[in-house]
C-alpha positions in Angstrom: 76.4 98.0 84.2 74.1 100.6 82.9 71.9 102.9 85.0 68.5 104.9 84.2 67.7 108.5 86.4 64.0 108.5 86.6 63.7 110.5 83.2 65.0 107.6 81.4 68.3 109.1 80.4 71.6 106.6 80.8 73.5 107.6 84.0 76.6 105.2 83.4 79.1 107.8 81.9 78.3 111.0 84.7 78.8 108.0 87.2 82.4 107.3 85.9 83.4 111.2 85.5 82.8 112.0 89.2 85.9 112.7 91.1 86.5 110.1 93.6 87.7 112.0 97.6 91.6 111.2 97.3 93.0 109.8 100.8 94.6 111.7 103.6 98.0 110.4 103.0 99.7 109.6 106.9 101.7 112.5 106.5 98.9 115.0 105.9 96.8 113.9 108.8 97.0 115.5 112.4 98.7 113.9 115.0 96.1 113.2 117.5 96.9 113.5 121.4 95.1 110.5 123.1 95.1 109.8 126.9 93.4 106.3 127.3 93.3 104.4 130.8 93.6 101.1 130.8 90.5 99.2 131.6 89.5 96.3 133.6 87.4 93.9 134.3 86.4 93.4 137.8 83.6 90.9 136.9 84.6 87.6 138.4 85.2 85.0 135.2 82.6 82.3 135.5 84.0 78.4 135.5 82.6 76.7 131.7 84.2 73.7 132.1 85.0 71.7 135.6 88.7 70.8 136.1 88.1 67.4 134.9 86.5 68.6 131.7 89.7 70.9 130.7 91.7 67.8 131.6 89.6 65.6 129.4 89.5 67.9 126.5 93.6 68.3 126.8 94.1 64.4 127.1 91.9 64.3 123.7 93.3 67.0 121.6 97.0 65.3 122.4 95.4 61.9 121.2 93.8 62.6 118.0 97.2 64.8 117.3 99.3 61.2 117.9 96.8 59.1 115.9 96.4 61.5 113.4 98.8 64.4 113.3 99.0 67.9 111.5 99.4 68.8 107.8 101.5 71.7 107.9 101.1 73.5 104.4 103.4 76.8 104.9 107.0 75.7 103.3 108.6 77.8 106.4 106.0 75.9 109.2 108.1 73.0 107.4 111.6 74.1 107.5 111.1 75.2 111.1 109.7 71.9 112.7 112.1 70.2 110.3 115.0 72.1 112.2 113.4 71.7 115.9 114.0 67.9 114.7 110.0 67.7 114.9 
């Protein structure tokens, strides 16, 4: 891709000469002393679905998993379920 500075003059080769920063490698950076607390929530969690809907959404998902089952793609997925006899 070529670029144009406002005098007109092509910009594409200064663009590739300058130096990129090089990475602090992990053993160059300073350790860091942290002291975090652990936070909590003391909101109270509101209810989005009744008991029955939870219920009803459960008894679904373990239908259409019977009907129609699960394509597992990863060869060790396979080899696993093949060895829990699933």
């Amino acid at each position: 891709m070529r670029g144009h500075s406002v005098d007109g003059t092509d910009v594409t080769e200064s663009r590739h000469r300058t130096p990129r920063r090089r990475r602090r490698t992990a053993a160059a950076a300073p350790a860091r002393a942290v002291s975090y607390h652990p936070i909590f929530n003391r909101l109270p969690h509101p209810e989005v679905f009744s008991a029955d809907q939870v219920a009803s959404i459960h008894d679904t998902a373990l239908r259409v998993l019977e009907e129609l089952g699960i394509r597992v793609l990863h060869a060790e997925g396979r080899r696993r379920f093949r060895e829990a006899g699933v």
